[in-house]
N, CA, C and O atoms as CSV, one atom per row, in Angstrom:
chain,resi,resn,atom,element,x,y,z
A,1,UNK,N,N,107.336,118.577,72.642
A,1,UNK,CA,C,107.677,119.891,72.111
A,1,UNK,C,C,106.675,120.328,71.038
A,1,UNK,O,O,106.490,121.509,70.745
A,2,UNK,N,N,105.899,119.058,70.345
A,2,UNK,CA,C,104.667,119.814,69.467
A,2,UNK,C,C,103.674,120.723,70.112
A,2,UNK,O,O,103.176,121.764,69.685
A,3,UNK,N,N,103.502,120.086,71.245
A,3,UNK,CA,C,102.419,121.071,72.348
A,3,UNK,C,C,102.553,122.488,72.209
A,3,UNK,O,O,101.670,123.339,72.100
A,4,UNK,N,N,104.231,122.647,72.237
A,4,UNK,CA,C,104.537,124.091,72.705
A,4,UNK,C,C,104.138,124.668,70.921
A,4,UNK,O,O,103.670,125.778,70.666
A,5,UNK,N,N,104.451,123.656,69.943
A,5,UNK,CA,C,104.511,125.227,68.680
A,5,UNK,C,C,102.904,125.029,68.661
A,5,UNK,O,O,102.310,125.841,67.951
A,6,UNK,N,N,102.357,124.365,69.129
A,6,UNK,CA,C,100.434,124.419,68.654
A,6,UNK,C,C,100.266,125.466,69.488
A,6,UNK,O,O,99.577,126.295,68.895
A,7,UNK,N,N,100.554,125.842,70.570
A,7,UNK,CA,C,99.885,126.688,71.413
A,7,UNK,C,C,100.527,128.282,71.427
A,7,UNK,O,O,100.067,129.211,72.090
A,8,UNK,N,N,101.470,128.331,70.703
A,8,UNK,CA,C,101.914,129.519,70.628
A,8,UNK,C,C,100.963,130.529,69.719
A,8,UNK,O,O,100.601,131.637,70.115
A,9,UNK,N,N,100.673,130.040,68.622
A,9,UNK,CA,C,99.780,131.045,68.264
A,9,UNK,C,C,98.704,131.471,69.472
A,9,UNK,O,O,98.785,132.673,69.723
A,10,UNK,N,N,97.835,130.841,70.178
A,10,UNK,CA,C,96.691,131.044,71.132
A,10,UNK,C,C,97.620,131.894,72.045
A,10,UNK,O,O,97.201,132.892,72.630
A,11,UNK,N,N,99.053,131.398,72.150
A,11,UNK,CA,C,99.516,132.603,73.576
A,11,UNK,C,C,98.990,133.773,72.744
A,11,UNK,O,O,97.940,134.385,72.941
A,12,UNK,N,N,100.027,134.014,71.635
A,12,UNK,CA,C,100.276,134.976,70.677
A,12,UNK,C,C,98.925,135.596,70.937
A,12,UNK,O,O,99.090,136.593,71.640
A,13,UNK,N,N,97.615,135.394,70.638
A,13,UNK,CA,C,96.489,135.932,70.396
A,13,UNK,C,C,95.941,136.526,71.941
A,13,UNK,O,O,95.203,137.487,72.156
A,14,UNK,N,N,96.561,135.626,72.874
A,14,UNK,CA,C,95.925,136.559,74.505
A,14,UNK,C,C,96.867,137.351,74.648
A,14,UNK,O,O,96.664,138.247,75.468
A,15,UNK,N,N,98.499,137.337,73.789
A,15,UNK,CA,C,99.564,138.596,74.173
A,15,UNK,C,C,98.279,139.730,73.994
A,15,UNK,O,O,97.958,140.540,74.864
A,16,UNK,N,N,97.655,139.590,72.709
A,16,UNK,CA,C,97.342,141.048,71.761
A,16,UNK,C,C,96.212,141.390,72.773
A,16,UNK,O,O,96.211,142.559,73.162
A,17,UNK,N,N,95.128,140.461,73.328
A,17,UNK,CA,C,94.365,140.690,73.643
A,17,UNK,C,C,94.459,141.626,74.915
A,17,UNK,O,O,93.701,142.564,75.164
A,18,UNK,N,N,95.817,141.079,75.874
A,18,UNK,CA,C,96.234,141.835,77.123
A,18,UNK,C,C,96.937,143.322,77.126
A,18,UNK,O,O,97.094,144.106,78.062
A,19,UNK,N,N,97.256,143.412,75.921
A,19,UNK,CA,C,98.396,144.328,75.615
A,19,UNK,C,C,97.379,145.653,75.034
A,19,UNK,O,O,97.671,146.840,75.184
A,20,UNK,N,N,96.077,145.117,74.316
A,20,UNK,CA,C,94.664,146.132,74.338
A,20,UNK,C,C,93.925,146.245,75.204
A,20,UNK,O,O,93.047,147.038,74.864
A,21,UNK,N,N,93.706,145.704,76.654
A,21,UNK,CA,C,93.426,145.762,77.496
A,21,UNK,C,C,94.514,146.634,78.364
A,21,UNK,O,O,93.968,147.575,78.941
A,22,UNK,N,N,95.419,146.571,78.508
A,22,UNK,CA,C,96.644,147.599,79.275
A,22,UNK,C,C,96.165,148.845,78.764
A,22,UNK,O,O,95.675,149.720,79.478
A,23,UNK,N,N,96.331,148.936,77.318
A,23,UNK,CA,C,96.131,149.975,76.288
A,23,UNK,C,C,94.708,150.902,77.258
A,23,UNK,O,O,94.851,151.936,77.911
A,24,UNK,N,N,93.725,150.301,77.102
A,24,UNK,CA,C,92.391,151.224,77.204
A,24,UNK,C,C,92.398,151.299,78.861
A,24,UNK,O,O,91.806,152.262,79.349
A,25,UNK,N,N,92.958,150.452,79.663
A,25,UNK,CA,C,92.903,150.988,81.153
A,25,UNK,C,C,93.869,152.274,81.238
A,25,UNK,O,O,93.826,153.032,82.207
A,26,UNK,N,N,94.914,152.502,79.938
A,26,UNK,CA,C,95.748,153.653,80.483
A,26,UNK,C,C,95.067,154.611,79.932
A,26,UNK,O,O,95.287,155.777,80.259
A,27,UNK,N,N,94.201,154.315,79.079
A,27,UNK,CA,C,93.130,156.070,78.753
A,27,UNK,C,C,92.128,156.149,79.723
A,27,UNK,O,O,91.406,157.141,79.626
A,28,UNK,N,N,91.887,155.357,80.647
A,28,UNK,CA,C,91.063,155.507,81.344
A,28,UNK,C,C,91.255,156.124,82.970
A,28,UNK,O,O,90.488,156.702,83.740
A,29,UNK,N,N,92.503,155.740,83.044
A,29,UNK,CA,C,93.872,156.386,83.869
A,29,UNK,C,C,93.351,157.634,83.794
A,29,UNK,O,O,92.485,158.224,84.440
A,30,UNK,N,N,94.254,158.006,82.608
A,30,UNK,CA,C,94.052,159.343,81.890
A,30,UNK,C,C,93.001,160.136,82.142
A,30,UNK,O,O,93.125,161.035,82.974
A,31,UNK,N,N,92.100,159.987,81.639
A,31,UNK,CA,C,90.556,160.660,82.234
A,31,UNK,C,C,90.138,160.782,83.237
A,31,UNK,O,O,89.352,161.634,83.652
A,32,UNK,N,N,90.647,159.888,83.781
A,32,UNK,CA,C,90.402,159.618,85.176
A,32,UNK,C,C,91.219,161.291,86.509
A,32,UNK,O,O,90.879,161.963,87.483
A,33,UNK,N,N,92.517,161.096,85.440
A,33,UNK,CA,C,93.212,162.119,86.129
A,33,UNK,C,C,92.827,163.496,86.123
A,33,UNK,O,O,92.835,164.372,86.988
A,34,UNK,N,N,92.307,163.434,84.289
A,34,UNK,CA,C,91.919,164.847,84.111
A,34,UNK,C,C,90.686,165.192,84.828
A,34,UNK,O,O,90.696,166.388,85.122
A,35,UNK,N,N,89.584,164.556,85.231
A,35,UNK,CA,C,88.336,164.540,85.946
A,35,UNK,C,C,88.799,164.941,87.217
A,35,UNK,O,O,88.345,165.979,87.697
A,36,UNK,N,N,89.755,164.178,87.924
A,36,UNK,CA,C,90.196,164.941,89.100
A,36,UNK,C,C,90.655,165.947,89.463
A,36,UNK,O,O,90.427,166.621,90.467
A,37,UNK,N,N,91.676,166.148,88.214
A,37,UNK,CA,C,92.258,167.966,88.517
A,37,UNK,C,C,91.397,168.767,88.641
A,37,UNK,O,O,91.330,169.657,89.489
A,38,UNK,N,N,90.170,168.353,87.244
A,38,UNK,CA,C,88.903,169.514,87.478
A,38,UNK,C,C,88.505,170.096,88.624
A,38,UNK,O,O,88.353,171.252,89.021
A,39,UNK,N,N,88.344,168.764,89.156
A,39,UNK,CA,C,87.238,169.346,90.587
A,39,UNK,C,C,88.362,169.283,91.520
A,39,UNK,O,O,87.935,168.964,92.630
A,40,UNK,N,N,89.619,169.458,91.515
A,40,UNK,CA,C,90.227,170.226,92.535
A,40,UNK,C,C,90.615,171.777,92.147
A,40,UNK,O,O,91.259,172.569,92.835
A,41,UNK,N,N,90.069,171.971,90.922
A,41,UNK,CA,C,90.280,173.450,90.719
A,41,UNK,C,C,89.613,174.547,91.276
A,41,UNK,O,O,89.948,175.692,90.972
């Protein structure tokens, strides 16, 4: 059970890392969408 509390911080640190990665693929979404409406206008 020591394994698990040593390694929780390192999860902890790829949560943040994945959770800013989600983050900037959904602005990229985003742009993505608005670029398309354009040129179907």
């Amino acid at each position: 059970m020591e394994v698990v509390g040593l390694l929780a911080p390192v999860a902890f640190v790829f949560a943040l890392s994945a959770i800013a990665q989600v983050n900037s693929l959904k602005k990229e979404v985003e742009q993505l969408k608005e670029e398309v409406n354009k040129l179907k206008e």
